[in-house]
C-alpha positions as CSV (number, residue, x, y, z in Angstrom):
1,X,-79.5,135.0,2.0
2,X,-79.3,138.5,1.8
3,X,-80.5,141.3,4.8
4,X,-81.2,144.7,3.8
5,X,-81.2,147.3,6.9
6,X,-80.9,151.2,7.4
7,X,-77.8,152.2,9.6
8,X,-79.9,152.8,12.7
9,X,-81.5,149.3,12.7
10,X,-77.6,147.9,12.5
11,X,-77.0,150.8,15.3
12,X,-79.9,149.1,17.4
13,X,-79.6,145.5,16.9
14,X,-75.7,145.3,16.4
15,X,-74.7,142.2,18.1
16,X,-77.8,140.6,16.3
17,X,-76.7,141.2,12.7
18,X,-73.3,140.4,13.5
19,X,-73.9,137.1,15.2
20,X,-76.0,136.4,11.9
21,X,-73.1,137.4,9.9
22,X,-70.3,135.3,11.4
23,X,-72.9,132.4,11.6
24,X,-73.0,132.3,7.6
25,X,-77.0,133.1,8.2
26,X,-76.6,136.0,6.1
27,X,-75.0,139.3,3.9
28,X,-76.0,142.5,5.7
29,X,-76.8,144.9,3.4
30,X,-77.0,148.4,5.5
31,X,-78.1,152.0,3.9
32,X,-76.5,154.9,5.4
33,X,-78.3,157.8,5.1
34,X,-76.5,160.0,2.9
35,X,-73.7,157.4,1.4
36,X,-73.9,154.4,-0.4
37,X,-74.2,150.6,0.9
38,X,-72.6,148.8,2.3
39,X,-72.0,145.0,2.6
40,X,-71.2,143.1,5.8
41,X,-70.0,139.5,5.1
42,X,-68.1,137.3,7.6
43,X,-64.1,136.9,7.4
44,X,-65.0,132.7,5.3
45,X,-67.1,134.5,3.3
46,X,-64.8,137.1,2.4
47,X,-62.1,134.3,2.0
48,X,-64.1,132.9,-0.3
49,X,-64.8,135.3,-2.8
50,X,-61.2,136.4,-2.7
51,X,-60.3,133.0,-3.6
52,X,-62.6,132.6,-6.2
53,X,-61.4,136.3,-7.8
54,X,-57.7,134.9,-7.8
55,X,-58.5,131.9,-9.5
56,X,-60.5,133.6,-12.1
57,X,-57.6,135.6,-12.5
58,X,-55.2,133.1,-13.1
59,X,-57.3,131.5,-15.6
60,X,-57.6,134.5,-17.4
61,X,-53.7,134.4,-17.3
62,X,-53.8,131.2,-18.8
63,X,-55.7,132.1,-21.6
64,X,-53.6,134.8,-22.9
C-alpha cells in the first residue's frame, strides 16, 4: 500500500513512517516542496525490484 505525505509530515512523524517502511506496511511517497517525489521503500523491497529488473533483463538477453 502506498502513503503519500508532504516533507514536513515525514519531518514530524519520522520514526513513524520509517517503522511503517521497514515493516513492509507501506511505500512512502513524500512531496518536497519545490522538487519532485520521492519514494521510500525498505532495503527487501528494494531487493526485490532489483531482482526482478535483472531478470527481465536477462530474458530480454535471451531473446535476441
Amino acid at each position: 500500500m502506498a502513503t503519500a505525505t508532504v516533507a514536513t509530515e515525514l519531518k514530524r512523524n519520522f520514526k513513524f513512517f520509517m517503522d511503517k517502511a521497514v515493516a513492509g506496511e507501506c511505500i512512502m511517497v513524500v512531496r518536497p516542496k519545490s522538487s519532485k517525489n520521492v519514494v521510500i521503500i525498505s532495503e527487501e523491497e528494494y531487493n526485490n525490484l532489483i531482482s526482478i529488473k535483472e531478470e527481465m533483463e536477462r530474458l530480454r538477453g535471451k531473446e535476441s
